[in-house]
matplotlib code that plots the C-alpha trace (Angstrom):
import matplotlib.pyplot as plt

x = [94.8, 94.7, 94.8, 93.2, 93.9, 92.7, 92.4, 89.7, 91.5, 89.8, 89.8, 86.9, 85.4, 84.8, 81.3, 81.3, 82.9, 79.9, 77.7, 79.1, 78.5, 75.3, 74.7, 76.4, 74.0, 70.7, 72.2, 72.5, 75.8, 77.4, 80.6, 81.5, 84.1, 81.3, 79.3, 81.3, 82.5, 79.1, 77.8, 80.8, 80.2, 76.3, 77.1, 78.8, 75.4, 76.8, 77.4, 80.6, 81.3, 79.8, 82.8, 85.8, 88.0, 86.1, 86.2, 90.4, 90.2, 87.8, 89.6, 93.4, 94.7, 98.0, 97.4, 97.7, 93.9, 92.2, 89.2, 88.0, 85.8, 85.7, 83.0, 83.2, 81.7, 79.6, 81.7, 85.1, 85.3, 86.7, 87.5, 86.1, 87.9, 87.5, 89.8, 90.1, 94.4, 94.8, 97.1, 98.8, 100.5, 103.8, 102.7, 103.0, 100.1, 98.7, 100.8, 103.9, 107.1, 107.7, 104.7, 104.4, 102.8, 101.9, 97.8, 96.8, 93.8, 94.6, 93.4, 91.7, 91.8, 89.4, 90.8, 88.5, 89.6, 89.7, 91.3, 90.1, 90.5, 90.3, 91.0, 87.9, 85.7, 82.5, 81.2, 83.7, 82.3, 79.0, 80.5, 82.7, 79.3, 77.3, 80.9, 80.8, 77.0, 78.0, 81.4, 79.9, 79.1, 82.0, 84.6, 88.0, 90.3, 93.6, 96.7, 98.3, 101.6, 99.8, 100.4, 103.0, 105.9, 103.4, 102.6, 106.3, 107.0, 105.0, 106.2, 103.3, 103.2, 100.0, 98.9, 96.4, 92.4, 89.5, 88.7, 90.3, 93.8, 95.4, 98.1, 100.7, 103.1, 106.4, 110.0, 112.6, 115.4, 114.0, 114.3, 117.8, 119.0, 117.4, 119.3, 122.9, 122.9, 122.1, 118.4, 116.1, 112.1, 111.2, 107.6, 107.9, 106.2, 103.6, 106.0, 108.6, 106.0, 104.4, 108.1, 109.2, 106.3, 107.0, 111.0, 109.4, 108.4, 112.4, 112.4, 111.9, 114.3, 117.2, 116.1, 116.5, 119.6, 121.2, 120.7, 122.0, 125.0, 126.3, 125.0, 122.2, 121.1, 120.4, 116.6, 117.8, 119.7, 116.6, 116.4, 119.0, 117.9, 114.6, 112.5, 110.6, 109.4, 106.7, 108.4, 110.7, 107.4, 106.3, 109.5, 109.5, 105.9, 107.0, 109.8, 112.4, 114.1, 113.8, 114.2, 116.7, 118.5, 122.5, 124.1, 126.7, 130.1, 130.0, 134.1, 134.5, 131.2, 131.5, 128.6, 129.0, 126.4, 122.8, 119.5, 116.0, 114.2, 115.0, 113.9, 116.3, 118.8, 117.7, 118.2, 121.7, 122.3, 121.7, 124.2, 126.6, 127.2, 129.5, 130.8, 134.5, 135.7, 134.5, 133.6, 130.0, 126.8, 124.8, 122.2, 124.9, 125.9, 124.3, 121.5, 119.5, 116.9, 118.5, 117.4, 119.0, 117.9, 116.9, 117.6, 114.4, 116.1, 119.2, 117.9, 115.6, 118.5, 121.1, 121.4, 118.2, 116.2, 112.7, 113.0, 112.8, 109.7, 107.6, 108.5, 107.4, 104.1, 103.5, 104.0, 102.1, 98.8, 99.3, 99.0, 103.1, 103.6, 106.4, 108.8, 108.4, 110.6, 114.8, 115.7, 119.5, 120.5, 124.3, 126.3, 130.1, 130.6, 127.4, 124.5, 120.8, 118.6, 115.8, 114.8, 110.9, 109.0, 106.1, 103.9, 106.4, 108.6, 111.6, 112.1, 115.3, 114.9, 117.6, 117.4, 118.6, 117.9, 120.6, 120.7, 121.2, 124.5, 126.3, 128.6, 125.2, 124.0, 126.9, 127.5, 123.4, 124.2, 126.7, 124.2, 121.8, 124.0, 124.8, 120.9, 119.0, 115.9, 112.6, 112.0, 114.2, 113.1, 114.9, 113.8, 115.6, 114.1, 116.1, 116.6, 117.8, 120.7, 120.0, 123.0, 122.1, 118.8, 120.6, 122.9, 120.1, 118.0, 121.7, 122.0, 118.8, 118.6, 116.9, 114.7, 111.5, 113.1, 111.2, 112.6, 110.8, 111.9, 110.6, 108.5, 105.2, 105.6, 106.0, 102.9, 102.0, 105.3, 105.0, 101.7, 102.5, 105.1, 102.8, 100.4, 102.7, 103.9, 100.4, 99.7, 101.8, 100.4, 97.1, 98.2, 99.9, 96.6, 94.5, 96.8, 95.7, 92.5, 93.9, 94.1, 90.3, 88.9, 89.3, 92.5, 91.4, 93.8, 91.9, 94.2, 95.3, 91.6, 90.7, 93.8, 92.5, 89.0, 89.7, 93.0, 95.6, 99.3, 100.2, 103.9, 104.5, 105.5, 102.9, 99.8, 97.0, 94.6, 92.4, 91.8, 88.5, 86.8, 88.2, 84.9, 83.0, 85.3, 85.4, 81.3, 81.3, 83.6, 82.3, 78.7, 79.0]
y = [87.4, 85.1, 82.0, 80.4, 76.8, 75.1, 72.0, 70.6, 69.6, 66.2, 62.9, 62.5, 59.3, 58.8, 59.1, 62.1, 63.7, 62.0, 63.7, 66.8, 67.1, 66.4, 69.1, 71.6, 70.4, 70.6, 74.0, 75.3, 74.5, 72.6, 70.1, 70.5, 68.1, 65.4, 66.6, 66.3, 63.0, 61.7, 63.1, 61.5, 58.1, 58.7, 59.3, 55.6, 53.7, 53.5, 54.7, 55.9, 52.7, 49.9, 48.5, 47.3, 49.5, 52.7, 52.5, 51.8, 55.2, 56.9, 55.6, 55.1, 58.5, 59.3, 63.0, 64.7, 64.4, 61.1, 63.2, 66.6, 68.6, 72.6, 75.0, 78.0, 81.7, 84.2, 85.7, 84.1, 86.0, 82.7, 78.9, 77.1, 74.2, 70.9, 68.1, 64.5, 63.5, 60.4, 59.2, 56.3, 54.5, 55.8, 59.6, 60.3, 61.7, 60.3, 61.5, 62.5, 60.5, 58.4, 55.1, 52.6, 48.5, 48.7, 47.0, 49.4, 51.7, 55.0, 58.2, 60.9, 64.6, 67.0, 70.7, 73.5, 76.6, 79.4, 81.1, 84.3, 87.5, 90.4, 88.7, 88.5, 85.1, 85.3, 81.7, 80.0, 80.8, 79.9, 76.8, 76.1, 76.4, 73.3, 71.3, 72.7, 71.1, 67.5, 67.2, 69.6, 66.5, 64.5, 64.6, 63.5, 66.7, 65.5, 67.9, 70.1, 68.0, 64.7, 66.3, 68.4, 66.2, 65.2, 68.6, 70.2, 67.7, 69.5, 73.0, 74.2, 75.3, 75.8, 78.5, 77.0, 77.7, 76.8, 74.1, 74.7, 75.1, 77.8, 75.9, 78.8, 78.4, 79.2, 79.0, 76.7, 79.1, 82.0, 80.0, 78.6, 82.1, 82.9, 80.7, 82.2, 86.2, 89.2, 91.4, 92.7, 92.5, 95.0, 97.0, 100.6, 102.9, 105.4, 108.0, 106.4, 105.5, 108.7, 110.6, 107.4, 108.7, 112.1, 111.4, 109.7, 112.7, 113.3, 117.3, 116.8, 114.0, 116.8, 118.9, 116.5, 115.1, 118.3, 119.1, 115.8, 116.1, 119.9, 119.5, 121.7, 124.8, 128.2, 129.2, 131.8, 130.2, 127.6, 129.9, 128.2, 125.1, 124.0, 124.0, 126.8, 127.7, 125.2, 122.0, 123.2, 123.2, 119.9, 117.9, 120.3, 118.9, 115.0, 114.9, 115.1, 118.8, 120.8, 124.5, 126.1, 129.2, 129.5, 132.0, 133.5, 135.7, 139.1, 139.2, 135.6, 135.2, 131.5, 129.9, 129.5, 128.0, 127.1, 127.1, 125.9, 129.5, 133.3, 133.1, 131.2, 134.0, 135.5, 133.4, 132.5, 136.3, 135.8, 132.6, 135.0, 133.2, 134.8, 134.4, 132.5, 134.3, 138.0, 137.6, 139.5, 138.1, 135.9, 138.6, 140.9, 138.4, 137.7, 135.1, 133.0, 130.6, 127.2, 123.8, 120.6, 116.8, 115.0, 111.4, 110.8, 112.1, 110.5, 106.8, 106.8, 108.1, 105.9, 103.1, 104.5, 102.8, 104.9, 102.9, 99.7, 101.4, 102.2, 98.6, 96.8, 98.6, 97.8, 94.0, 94.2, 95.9, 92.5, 90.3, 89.3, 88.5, 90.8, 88.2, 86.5, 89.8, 90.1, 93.8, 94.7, 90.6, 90.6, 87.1, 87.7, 90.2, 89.9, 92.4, 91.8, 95.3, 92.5, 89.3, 88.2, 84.9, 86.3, 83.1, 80.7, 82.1, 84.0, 87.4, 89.5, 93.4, 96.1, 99.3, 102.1, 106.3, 107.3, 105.4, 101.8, 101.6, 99.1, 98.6, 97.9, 95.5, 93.6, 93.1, 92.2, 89.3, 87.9, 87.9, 86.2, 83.3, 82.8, 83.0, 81.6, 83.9, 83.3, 87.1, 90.1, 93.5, 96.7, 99.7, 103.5, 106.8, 108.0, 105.5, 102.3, 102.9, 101.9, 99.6, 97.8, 96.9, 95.5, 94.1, 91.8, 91.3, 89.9, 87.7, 86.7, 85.5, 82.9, 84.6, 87.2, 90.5, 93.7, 97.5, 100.4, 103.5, 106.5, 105.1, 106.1, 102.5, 100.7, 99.8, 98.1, 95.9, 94.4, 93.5, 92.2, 89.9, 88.9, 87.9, 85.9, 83.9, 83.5, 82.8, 79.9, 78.7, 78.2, 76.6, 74.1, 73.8, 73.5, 70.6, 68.2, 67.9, 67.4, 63.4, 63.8, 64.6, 62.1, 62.9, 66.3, 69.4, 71.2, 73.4, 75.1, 75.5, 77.2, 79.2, 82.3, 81.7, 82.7, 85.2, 83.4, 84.9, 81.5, 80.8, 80.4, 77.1, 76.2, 78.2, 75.9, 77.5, 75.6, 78.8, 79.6, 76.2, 76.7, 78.2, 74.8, 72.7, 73.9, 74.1, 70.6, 69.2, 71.4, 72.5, 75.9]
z = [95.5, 98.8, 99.6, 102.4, 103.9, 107.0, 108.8, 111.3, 114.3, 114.5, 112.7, 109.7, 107.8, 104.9, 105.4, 106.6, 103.6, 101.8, 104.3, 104.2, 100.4, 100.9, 103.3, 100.7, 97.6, 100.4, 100.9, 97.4, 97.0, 93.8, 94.2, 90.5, 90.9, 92.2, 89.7, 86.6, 88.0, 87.9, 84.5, 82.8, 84.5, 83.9, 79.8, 79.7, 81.6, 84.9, 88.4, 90.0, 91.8, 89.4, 88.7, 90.5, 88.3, 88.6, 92.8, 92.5, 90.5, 93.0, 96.3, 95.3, 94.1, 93.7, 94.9, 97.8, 98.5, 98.6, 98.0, 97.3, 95.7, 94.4, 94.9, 92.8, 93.4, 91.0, 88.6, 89.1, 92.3, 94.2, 94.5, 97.7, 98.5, 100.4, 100.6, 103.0, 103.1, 103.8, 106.9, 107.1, 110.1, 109.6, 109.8, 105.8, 103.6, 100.9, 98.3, 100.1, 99.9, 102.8, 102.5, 104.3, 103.9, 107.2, 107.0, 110.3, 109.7, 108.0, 109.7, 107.9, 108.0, 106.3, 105.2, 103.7, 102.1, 99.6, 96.3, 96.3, 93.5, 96.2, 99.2, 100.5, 100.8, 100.5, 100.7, 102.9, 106.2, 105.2, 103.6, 106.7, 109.0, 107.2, 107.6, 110.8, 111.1, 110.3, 112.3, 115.4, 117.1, 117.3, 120.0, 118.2, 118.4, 118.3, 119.5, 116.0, 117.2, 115.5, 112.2, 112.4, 110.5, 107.7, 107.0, 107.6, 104.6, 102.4, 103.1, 105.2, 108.9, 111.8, 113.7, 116.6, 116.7, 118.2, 116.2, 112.8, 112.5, 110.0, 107.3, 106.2, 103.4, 105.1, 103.0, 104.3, 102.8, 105.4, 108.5, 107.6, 107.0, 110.6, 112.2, 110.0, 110.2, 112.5, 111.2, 113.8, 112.7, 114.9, 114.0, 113.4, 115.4, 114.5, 114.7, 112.5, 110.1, 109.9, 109.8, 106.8, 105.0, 105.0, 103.8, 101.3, 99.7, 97.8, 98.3, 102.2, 102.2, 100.7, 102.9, 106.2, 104.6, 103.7, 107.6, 108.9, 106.9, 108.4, 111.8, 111.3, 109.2, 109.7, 108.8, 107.0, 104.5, 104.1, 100.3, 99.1, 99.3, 97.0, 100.3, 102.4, 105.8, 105.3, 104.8, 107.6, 109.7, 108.8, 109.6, 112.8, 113.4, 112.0, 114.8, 112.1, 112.9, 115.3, 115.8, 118.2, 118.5, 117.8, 119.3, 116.8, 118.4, 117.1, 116.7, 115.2, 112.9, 114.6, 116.4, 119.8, 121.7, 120.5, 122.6, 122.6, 122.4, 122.9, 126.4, 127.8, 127.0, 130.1, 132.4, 130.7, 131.6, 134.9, 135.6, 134.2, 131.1, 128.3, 125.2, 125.5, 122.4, 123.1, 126.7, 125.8, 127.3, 125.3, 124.8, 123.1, 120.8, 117.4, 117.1, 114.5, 114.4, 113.7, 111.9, 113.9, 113.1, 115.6, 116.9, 114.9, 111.9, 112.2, 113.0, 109.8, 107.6, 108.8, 106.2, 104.5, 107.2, 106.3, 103.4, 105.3, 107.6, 103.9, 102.9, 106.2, 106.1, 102.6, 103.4, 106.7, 104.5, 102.3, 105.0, 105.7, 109.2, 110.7, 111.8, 108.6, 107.3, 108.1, 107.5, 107.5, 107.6, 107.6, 106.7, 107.6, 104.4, 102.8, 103.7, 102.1, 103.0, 103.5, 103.1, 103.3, 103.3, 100.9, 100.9, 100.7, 98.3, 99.5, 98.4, 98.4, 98.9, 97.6, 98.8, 97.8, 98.4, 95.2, 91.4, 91.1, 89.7, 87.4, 90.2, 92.4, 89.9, 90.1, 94.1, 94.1, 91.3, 93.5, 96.3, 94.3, 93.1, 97.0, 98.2, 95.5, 96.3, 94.3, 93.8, 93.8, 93.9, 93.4, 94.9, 94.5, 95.2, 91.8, 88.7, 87.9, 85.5, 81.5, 81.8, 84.8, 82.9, 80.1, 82.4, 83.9, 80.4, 79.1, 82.4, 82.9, 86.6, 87.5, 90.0, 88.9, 88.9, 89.7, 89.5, 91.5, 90.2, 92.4, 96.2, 94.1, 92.7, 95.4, 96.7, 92.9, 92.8, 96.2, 94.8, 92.0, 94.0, 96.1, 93.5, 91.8, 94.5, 95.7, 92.1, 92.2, 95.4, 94.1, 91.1, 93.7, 95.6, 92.2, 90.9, 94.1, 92.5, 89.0, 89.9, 91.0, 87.6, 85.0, 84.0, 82.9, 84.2, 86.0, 87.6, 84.6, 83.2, 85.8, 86.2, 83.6, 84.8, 88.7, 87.0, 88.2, 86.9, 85.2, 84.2, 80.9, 80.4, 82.7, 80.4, 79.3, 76.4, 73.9, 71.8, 70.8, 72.2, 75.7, 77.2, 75.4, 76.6, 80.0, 80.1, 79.1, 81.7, 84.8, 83.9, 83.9]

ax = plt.figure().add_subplot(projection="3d")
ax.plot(x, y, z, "-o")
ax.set_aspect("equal")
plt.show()
C-alpha cells in the first residue's frame, strides 16, 4: 500500500475547485463525494445551497478540508484524492487547533493525491493534468516556508518541486531521538550488500564466523566443518575470505609466516628469509593453503552489522528514505540495533544472529517503556524462545509486535509493518472527508473496500447489507 499527498504551490479559489470538478466530470471522471452530496439533497426537492442551513453545512466544516472530493479506480485498485484547507490569518488550517477571529480573507490551498493497493497510481497523473489545466494559468506560487508551521502542526513535512510540493508523514519521536544519541545512516555499498546477502545464507555465516573467531583456517580442515571447497570459493569471490598460504615449521608444527601464493616463496628465498625456529628456508618448511577473513568479513560481523545491511535494503525497496533510519543508536547505556520513521510511525528494530532469549526479552521491554515506539520488530537468524512469546502475549505491549524467525521472513514483516502504518495513514487521510458526507463514515466504509488493515476497535461492518448500503450512499 502507498499513500500519496501533495500540494500545489500556489493559492486557489473557491471557484476553481468548482472548476476543477468540472473538468474531471467533462473528462470521465466521477466526484462521488459531489455526487452523493447532490443525490441526497436532490431526494428531499432541493439543491445543495437552497437554504441558509444547507450552505453553513457545505462551507463551515469542522474537518481538516473545507472541501474535497474522492475519485475511486476499477476494482478497488485505488482512492484519488482532492481536498481545498482553509487558511486563516493567523497561519492555522481549518481544523487545526490554533483559530483565530481575525475578519481578514482566508487563503486557500488545494492538495491532490492517492491511496493506492500496489503502490502504483494509475489515475492520478492524469487526474493531476486536468487540475493542472485549470490552475496552469495563474501566477500565485508562494515559497513552501508560507505553510510550513501549519503543516508541521499536523505531523507532515515538504520536499520541494516544480509546482507541486511532496507532504511526507515524518514522526516527531525520530527527530527528538536524532538530536539525543550517536547512529550513523550511512548506505551500504554494493559490495556490502552483495557479501550481507551471502551471510545471510546461516551455513556460510558458520563458516565466516568459525574463521573470524581463530584467525583463519586451514583449507584442509574445511571437512570438518558443514561447508566445502565451494562455499569457501564463494566468500573468496564475495570479498569475505581470502586465500593465502601459511607457512608451517617442520620442528615446531607452529605456523610461522603466511603468504598470498606459492610464488612468493621464491623470492622470500632469495632475501634470505628463514624460519626463526629451525633456521630452514621458507621453501623447506611445510605449507598449506589458508582461509583468513578479511576487513570485509570482520566489519559485517561485528555487532551483526550484515544484518543491519539486509534490513536497510528491505526498507529502501519499500520506499523509506535512508536517513529516516538510526542503526546502532546508543543513549548513555541504552542501545536500539535501529530505529526507523516508517510513515510516521516509529519503529524499533532488534537484531539478533543467535536465539532471542528470555533475558533478551526482558532488556528490549525496558527499552520499550523508555521509547514508546509504535512498532517493534524482532529479527534472529535462529528462534525466538517459547518463553519469550509467552512472555510478551502475558505483557502485552502497547506497541504491534512482530517476530522474524529465520532472514527468509523478513522481507514479508517489514511489509506488513509498513502496511499497517500506511494503513493507518489512510484511515487518517479518509476521515477528512468524513465531515464532507452527510454525516456518513466514509473512511471506515471504504476501508475493506480499498483493503485497508483496519484496527479493531476502529472496524466498521453492516453485515450482509454493507455492499447495499454502501451502493446507495456512493453509487457504485
Amino acid at each position: 500500500m502507498r499513500v500519496i499527498m501533495r500540494r500545489y504551490k500556489g493559492e486557489v479559489e473557491p471557484q476553481d475547485y468548482s472548476n476543477i470538478l468540472e473538468s474531471l466530470r467533462v473528462a470521465g471522471f466521477r466526484p462521488r463525494i459531489s455526487e452523493a452530496n447532490s443525490a441526497y439533497f436532490a431526494a428531499l426537492g432541493s439543491g445543495l445551497e437552497d437554504t441558509p442551513e444547507q450552505a453553513t453545512f457545505l462551507t463551515q466544516q469542522s474537518g481538516r478540508y473545507r472541501e474535497g472530493d474522492l475519485i475511486f479506480g476499477p476494482d478497488w485498485g485505488e482512492i484519488v484524492y482532492l481536498g481545498v484547507e482553509e487558511q486563516r490569518p493567523s497561519g492555522s488550517l481549518l481544523g487545526s487547533r490554533r483559530r483565530t477571529s481575525s475578519t481578514a480573507p482566508a487563503k486557500y490551498h488545494l492538495e491532490i493525491g492517492a491511496i493506492t493497493r500496489d503502490g502504483e497510481s494509475r489515475l492520478l497523473v492524469p487526474i493531476q493534468e486536468k487540475v493542472m489545466g485549470i490552475l496552469a494559468k495563474k501566477d500565485r506560487h508562494l515559497p513552501d516556508s508560507a505553510m510550513a508551521g501549519a503543516l508541521e502542526a499536523v505531523g507532515l513535512a515538504t520536499t520541494p518541486d516544480a509546482t507541486w510540493t511532496d507532504l511526507i508523514w515524518e514522526n516527531k519521536k525520530f527527530d527528538g531521538l536524532s538530536t539525543q544519541g550517536s547512529f550513523y545512516t550511512a548506505e551500504s555499498t554494493p559490495e556490502q550488500k552483495a557479501a550481507a546477502a551471502l551471510l545471510g545464507e546461516k551455513e556460510l555465516w558458520k563458516l565466516c564466523s568459525a574463521v573470524k573467531a581463530s584467525g583463519g583456517l586451514l583449507l584442509k580442515n574445511l571437512e570438518q566443518t558443514a561447508s566445502g571447497p565451494e562455499d569457501a570459493t564463494r566468500l573468496e569471490v564475495a570479498g569475505l575470505l581470502c586465500k593465502e598460504r601459511v607457512i608451517i615449521c617442520r620442528n615446531t608444527k607452529k605456523p610461522v609466516a603466511r603468504i598470498p601464493e606459492a610464488g612468493a616463496l621464491e623470492n622470500l628465498d632469495r632475501e634470505g628469509t628463514r624460519c626463526a625456529s629451525c633456521g630452514r628456508k621458507f621453501s623447506e618448511e611445510l605449507s598449506d593453503e589458508f582461509l583468513s577473513p578479511t576487513s570485509l568479513c570482520k566489519e559485517l560481523l561485528d555487532h551483526s552489522r550484515w544484518m543491519s545491511v539486509l534490513l536497510l535494503e528491505h526498507l529502501k525497496s519499500i520506499g523509506v528514505p535512508m536517513e529516516r533510519v538510526m542503526v546502532e543508536f546508543r543513549e548513555g547505556s541504552e542501545e536500539v540495533d535501529a530505529f526507523v520513521d516508517l510513515d510516521g510511525q516509529l519503529m524499533m528494530v532488534e537484531l539478533k544472529d543467535k536465539e532471542f532469549s528470555l533475558g533478551h526479552a526482558y532488556a528490549l521491554a525496558a527499552r520499550i517503556s523508555v521509547y514508546k515506539p509504535n512498532q517493534v520488530l524482532i529479527v534472529t537468524t535462529d528462534k525466538v524462545a517459547m518463553d519469550v512469546k509467552n512472555h510478551f502475549e502475558r505483557a502485552k505491549p502497547e506497541p504491534r509486535l512482530a517476530y522474524v524467525e529465520g532472514l527468509a521472513g523478513l522481507r514479508a514483516q517489514i511489509d506488513t509493518a509498513a502496511n499497517a502504518a500506511r494503513s493507518e495513514k489512510a484511515m487518517t487521510l479518509l476521515g477528512y472527508f468524513d465531515p464532507l458526507t452527510l454525516g456518513f463514515g466514509i473512511s471506515k466504509l471504504l476501508a475493506s473496500k480499498l483493503g485497508i488493515a483496519v484496527k479493531p476497535h476502529e472496524a466498521f461492518t453492516l453485515g450482509a447489507g454493507f455492499d447495499n448500503y454502501l451502493t446507495t450512499y456512493v453509487s457504485l
